[in-house]
mmCIF file of the C-alpha atoms, coordinates in Angstrom:
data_MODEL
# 
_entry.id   MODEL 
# 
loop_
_atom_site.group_PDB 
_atom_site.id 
_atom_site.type_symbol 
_atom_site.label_atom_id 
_atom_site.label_alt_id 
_atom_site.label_comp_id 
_atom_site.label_asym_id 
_atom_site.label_entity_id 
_atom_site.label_seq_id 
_atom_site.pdbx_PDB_ins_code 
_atom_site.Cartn_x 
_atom_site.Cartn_y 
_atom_site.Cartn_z 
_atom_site.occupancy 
_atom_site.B_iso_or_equiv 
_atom_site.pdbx_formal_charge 
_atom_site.auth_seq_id 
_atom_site.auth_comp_id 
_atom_site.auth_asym_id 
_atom_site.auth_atom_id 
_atom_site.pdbx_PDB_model_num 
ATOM 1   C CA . UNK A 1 1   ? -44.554 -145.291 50.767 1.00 0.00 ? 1   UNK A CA 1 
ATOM 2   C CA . UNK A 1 2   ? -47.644 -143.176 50.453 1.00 0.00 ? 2   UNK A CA 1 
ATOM 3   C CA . UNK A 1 3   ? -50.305 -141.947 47.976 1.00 0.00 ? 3   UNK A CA 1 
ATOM 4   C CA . UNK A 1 4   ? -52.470 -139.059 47.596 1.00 0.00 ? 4   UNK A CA 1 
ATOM 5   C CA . UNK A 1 5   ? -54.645 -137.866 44.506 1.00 0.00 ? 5   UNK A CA 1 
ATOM 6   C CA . UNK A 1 6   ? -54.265 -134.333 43.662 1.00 0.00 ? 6   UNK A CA 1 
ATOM 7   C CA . UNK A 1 7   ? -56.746 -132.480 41.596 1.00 0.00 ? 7   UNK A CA 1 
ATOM 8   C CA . UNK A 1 8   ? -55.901 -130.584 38.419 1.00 0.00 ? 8   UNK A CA 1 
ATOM 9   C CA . UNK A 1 9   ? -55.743 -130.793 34.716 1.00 0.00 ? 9   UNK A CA 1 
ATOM 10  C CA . UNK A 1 10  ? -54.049 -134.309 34.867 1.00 0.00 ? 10  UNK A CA 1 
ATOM 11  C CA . UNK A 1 11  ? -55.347 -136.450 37.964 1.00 0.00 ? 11  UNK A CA 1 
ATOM 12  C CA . UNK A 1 12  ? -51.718 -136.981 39.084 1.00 0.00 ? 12  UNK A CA 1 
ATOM 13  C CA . UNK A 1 13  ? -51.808 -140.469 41.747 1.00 0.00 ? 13  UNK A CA 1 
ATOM 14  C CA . UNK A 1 14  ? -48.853 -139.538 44.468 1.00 0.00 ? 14  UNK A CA 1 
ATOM 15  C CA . UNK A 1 15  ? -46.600 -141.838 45.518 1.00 0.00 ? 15  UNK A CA 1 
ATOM 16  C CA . UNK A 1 16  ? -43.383 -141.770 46.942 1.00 0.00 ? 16  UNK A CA 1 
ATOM 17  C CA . UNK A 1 17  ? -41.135 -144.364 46.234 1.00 0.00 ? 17  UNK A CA 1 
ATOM 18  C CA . UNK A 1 18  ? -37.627 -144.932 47.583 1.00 0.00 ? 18  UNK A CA 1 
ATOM 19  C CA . UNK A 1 19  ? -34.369 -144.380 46.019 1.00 0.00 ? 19  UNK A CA 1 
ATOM 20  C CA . UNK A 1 20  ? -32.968 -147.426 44.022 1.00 0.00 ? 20  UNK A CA 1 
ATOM 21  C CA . UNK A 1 21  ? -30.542 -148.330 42.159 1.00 0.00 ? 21  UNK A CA 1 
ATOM 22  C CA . UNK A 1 22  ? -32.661 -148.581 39.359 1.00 0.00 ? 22  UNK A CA 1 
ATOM 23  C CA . UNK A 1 23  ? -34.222 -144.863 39.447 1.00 0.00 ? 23  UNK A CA 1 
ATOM 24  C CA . UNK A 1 24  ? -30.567 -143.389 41.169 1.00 0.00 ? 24  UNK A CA 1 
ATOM 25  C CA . UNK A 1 25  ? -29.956 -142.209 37.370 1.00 0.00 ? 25  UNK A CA 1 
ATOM 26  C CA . UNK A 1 26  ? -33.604 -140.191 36.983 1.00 0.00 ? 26  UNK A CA 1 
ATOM 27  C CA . UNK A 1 27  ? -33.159 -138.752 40.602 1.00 0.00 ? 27  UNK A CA 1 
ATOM 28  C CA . UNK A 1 28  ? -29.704 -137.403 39.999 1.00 0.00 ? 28  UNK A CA 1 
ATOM 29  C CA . UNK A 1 29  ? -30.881 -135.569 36.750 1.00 0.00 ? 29  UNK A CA 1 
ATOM 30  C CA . UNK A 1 30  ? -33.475 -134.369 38.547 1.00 0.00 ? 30  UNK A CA 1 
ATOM 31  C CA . UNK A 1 31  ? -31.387 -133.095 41.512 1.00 0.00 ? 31  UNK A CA 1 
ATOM 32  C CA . UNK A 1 32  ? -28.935 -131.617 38.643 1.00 0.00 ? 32  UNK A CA 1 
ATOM 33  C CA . UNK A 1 33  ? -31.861 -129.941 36.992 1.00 0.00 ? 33  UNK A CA 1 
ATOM 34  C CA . UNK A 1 34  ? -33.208 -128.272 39.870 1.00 0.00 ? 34  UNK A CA 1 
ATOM 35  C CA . UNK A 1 35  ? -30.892 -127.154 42.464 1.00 0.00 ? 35  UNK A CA 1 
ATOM 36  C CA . UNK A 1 36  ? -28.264 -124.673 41.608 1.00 0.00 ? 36  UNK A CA 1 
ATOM 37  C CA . UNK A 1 37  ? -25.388 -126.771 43.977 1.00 0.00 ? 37  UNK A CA 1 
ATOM 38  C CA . UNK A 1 38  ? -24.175 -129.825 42.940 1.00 0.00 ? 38  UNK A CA 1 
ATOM 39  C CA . UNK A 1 39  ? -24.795 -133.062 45.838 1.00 0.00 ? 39  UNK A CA 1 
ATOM 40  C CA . UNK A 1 40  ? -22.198 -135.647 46.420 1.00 0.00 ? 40  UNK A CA 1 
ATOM 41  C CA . UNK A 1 41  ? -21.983 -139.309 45.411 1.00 0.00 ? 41  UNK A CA 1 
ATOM 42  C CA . UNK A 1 42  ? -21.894 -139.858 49.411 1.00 0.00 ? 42  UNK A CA 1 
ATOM 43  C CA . UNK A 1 43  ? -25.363 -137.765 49.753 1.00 0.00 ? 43  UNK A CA 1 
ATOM 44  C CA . UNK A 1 44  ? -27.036 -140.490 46.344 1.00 0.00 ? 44  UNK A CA 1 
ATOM 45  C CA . UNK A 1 45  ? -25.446 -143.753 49.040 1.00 0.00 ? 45  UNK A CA 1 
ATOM 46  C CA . UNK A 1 46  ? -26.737 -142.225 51.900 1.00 0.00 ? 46  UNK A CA 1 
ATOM 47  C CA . UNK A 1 47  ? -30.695 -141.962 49.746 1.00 0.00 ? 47  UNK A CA 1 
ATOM 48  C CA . UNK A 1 48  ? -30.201 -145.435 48.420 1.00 0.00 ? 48  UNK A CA 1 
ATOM 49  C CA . UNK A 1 49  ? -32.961 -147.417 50.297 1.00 0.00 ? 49  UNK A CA 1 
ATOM 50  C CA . UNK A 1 50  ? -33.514 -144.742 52.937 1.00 0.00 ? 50  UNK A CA 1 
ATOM 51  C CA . UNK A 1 51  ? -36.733 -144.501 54.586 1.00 0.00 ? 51  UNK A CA 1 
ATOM 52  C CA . UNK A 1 52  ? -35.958 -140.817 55.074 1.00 0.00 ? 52  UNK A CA 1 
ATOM 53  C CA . UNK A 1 53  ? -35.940 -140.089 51.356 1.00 0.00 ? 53  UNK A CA 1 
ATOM 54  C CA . UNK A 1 54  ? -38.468 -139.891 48.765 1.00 0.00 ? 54  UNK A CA 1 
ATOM 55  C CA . UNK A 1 55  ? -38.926 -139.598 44.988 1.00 0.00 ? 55  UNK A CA 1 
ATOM 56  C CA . UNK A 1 56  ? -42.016 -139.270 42.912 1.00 0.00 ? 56  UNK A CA 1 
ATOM 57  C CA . UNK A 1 57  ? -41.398 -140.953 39.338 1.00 0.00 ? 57  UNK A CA 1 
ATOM 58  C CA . UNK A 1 58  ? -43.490 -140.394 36.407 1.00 0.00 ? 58  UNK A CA 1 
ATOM 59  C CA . UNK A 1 59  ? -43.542 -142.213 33.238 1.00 0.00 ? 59  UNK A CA 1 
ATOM 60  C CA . UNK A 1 60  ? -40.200 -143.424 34.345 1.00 0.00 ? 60  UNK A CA 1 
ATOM 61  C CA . UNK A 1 61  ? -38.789 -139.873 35.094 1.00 0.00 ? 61  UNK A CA 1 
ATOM 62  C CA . UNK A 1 62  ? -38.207 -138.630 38.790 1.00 0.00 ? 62  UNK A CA 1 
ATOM 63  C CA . UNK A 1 63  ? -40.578 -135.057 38.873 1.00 0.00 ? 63  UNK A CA 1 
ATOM 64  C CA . UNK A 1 64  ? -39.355 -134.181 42.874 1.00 0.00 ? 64  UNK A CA 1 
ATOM 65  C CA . UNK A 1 65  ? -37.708 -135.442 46.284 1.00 0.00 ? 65  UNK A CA 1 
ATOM 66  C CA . UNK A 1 66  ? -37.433 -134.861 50.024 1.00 0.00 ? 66  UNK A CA 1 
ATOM 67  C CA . UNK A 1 67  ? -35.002 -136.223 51.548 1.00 0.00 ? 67  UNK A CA 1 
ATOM 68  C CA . UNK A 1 68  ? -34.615 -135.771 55.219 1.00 0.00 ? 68  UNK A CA 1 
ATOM 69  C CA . UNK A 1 69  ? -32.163 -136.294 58.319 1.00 0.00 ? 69  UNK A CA 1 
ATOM 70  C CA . UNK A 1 70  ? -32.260 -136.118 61.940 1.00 0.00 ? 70  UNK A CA 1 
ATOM 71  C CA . UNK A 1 71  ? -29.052 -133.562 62.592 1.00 0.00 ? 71  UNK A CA 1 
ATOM 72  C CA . UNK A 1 72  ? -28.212 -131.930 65.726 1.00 0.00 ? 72  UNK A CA 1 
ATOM 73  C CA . UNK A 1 73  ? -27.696 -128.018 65.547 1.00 0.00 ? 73  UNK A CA 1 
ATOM 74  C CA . UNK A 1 74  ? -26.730 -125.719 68.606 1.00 0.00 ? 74  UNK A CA 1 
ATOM 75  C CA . UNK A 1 75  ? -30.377 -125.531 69.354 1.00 0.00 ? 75  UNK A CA 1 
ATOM 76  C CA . UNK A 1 76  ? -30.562 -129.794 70.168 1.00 0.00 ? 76  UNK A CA 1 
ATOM 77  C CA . UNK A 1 77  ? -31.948 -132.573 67.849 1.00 0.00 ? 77  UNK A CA 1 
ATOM 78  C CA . UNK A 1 78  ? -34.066 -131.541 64.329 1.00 0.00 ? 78  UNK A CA 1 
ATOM 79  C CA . UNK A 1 79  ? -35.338 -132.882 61.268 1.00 0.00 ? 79  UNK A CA 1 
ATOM 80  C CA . UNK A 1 80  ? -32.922 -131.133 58.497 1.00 0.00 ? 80  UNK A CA 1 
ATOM 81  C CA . UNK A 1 81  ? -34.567 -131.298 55.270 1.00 0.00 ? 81  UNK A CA 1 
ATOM 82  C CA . UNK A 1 82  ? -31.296 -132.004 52.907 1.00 0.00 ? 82  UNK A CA 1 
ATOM 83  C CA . UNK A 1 83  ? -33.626 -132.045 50.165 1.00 0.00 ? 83  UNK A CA 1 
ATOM 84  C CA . UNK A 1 84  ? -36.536 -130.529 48.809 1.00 0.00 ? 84  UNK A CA 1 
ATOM 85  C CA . UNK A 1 85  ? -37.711 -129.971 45.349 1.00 0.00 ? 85  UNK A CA 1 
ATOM 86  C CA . UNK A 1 86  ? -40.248 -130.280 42.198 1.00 0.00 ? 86  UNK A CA 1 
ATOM 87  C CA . UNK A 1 87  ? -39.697 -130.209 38.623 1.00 0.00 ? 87  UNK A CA 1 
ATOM 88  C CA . UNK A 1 88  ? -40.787 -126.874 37.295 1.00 0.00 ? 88  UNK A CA 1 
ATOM 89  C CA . UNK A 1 89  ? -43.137 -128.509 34.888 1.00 0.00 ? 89  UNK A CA 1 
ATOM 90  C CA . UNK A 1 90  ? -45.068 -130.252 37.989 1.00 0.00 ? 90  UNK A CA 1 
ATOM 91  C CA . UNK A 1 91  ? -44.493 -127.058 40.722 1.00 0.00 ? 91  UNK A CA 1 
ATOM 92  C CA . UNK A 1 92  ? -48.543 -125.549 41.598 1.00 0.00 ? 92  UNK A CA 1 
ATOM 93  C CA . UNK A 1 93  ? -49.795 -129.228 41.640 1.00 0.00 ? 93  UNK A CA 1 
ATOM 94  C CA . UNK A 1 94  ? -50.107 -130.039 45.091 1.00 0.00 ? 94  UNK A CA 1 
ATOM 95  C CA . UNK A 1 95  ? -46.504 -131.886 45.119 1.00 0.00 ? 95  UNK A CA 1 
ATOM 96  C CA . UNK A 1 96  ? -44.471 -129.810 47.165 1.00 0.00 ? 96  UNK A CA 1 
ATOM 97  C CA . UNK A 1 97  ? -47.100 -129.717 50.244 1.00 0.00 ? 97  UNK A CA 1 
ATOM 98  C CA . UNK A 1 98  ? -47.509 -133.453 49.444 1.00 0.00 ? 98  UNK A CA 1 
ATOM 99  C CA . UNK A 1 99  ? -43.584 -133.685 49.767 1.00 0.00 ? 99  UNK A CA 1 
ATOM 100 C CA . UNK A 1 100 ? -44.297 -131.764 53.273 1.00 0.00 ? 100 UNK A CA 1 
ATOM 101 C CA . UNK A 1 101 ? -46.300 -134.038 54.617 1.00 0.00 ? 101 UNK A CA 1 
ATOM 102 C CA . UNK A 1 102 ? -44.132 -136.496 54.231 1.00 0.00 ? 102 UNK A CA 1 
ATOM 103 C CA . UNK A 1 103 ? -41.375 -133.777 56.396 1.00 0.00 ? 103 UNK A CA 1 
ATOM 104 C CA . UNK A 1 104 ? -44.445 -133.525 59.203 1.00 0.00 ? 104 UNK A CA 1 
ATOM 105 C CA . UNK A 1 105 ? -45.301 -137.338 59.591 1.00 0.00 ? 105 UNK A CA 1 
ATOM 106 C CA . UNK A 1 106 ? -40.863 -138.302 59.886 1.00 0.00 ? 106 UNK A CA 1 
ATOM 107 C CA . UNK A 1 107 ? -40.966 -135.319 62.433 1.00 0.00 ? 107 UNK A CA 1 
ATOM 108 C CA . UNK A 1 108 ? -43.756 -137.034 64.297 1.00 0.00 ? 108 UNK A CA 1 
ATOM 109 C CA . UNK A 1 109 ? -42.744 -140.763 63.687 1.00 0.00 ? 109 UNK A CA 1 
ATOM 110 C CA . UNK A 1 110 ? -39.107 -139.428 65.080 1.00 0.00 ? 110 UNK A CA 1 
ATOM 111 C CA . UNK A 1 111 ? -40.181 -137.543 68.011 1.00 0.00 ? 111 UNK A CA 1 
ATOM 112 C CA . UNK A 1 112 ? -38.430 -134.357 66.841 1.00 0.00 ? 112 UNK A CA 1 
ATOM 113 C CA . UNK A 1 113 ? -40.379 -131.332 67.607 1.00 0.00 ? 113 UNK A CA 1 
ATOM 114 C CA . UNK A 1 114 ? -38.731 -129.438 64.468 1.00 0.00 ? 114 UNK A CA 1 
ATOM 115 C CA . UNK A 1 115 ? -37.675 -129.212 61.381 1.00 0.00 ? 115 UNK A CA 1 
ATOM 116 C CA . UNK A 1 116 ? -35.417 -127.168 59.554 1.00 0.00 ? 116 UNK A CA 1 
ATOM 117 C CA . UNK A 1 117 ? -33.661 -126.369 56.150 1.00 0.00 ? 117 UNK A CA 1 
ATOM 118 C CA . UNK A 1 118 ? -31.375 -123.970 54.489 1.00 0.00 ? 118 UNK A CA 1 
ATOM 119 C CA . UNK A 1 119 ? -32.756 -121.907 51.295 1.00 0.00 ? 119 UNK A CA 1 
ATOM 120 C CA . UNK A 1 120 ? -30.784 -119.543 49.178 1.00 0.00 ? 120 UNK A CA 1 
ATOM 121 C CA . UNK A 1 121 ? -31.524 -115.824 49.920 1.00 0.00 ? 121 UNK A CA 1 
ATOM 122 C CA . UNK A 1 122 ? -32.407 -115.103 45.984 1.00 0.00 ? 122 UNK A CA 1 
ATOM 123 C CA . UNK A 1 123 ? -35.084 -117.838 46.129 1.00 0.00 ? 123 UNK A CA 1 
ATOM 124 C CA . UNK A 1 124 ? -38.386 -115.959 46.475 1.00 0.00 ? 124 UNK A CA 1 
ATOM 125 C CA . UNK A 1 125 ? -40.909 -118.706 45.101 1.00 0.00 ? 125 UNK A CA 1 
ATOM 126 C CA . UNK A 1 126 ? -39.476 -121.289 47.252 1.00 0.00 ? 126 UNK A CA 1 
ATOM 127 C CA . UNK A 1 127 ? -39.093 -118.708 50.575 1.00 0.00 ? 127 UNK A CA 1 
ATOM 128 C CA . UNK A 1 128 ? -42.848 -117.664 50.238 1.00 0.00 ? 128 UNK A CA 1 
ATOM 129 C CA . UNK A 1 129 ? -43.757 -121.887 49.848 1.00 0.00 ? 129 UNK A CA 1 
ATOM 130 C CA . UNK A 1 130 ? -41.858 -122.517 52.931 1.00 0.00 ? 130 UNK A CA 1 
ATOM 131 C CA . UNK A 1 131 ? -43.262 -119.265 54.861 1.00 0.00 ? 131 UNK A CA 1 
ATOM 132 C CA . UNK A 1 132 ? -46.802 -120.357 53.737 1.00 0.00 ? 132 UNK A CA 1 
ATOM 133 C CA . UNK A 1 133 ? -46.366 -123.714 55.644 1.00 0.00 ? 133 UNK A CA 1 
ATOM 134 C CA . UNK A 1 134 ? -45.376 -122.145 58.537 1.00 0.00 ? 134 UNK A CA 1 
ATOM 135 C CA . UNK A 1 135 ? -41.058 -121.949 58.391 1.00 0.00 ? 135 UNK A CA 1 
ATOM 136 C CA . UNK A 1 136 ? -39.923 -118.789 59.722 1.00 0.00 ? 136 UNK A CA 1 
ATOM 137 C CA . UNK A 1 137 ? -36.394 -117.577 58.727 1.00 0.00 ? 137 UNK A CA 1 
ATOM 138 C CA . UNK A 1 138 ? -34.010 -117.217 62.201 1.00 0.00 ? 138 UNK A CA 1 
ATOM 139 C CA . UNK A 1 139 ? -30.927 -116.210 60.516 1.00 0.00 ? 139 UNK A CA 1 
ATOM 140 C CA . UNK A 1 140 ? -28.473 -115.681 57.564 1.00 0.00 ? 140 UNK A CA 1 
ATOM 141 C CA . UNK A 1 141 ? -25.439 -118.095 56.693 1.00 0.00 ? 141 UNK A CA 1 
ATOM 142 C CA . UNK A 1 142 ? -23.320 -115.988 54.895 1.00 0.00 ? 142 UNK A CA 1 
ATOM 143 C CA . UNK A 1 143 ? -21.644 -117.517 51.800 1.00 0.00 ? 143 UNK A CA 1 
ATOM 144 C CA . UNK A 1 144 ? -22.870 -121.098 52.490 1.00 0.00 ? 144 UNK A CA 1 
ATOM 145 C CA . UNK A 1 145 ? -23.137 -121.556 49.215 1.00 0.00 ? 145 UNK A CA 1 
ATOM 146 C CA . UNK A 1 146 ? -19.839 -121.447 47.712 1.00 0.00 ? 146 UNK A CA 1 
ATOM 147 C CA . UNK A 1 147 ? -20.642 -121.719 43.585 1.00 0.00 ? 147 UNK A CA 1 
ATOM 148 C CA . UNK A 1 148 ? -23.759 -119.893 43.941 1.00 0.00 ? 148 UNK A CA 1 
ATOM 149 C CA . UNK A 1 149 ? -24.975 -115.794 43.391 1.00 0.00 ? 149 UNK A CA 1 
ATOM 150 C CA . UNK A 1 150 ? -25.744 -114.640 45.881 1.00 0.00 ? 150 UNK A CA 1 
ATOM 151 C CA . UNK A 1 151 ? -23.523 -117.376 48.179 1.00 0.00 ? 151 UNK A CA 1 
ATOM 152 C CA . UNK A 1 152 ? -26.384 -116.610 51.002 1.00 0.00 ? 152 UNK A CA 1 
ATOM 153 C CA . UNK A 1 153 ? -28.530 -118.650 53.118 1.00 0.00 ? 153 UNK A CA 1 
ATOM 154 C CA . UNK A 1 154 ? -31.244 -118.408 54.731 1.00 0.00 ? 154 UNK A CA 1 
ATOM 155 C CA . UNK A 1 155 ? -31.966 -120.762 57.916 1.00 0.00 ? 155 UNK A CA 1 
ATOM 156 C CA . UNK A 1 156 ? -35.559 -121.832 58.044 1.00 0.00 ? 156 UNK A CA 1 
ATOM 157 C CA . UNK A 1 157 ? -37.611 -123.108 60.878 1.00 0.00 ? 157 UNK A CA 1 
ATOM 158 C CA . UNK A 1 158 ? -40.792 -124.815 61.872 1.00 0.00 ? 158 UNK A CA 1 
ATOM 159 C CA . UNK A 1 159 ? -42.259 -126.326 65.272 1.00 0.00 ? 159 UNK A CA 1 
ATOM 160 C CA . UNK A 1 160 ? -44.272 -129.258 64.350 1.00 0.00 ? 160 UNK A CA 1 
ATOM 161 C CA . UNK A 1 161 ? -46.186 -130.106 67.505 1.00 0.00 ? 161 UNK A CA 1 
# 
C-alpha cells in the first residue's frame, strides 16, 4: 500500500498491508491488546481486503491499524476513523502520524473534506496525539462506551482541505 522509513534506534521500513486472511489472527490480537472495547466478527469481514484498512506487520506480528469509513453524521458525509492504534512497544516511532497519513490521503482520494473519530474521555496520550494533528473535540457522547470506565466519549474533528 505504502512505505515510509522512519528514523530511530531500529530503521523501521513502513508499509501498510491489507487485512487477509492470513494475518486476520495477528490483527485481532492486536486489536484485543490495545483497545479497551471488544470489535465484532462483522467489523474483521468488513477489513478483510479493504482498501480502507491498514495493518503494519512485523516479524509476522501486526504492531498497529487504521481502518477507515466514509459515514454520514448530522453534519453530511465524513471519513470516520473506526480504527486507530499502535502497539505500545512501537508508539513514539513515527507510526501513528504515518497511520495519519494514510487518514489524510483516503480523505483526499474520497473527496471528503473531514474526518472524524470517537476517543475515550480518560485517554490523555491519545487526545493530545490527535489534538497535535489538528482534531479538535466538538462534543461528549455520554456512555458510548458501554464496558468501559469512564463510559465517555469524546467526538473528534479535523478539516482536511
Amino acid at each position: 500500500m505504502e512505505e515510509k522509513e522512519v528514523s530511530g534506534d531500529e530503521q523501521l521500513q513502513l508499509q501498510l498491508e491489507p487485512v487477509t486472511a492470513e494475518n486476520l489472527k495477528t490483527v485481532r490480537t492486536l486489536v484485543a491488546s490495545i483497545f479497551p472495547v471488544s470489535y465484532s466478527d462483522k467489523f474483521y469481514q468488513e477489513c478483510l481486503e479493504n482498501d480502507l484498512v491498514g495493518v503494519i506487520v512485523k516479524n509476522g506480528e501486526a504492531i498497529a491499524i487504521v481502518a477507515v469509513k466514509p459515514e454520514n453524521f448530522e453534519s453530511g458525509l465524513v471519513l470516520y476513523i473506526r480504527s486507530f492504534g499502535v502497539h505500545p512497544r512501537h508508539r513514539e516511532s513515527g507510526i501513528g502520524s504515518f497511520l495519519m497519513n494514510f487518514v489524510e490521503q483516503k480523505c483526499k482520494s474520497l473527496n471528503l473534506v473531514n474526518a472524524m473519530l470517537h476517543v475515550q474521555t480518560s485517554n490523555k496520550k491519545a487526545i493530545k496525539f490527535y489534538k497535535n494533528r489538528g482534531f479538535i473535540i466538538t462534543s461528549t457522547v455520554p456512555k458510548y462506551y458501554q464496558r468501559c470506565e469512564p463510559p465517555d466519549a469524546y467526538i473528534m474533528w479535523k478539516s482536511i482541505l
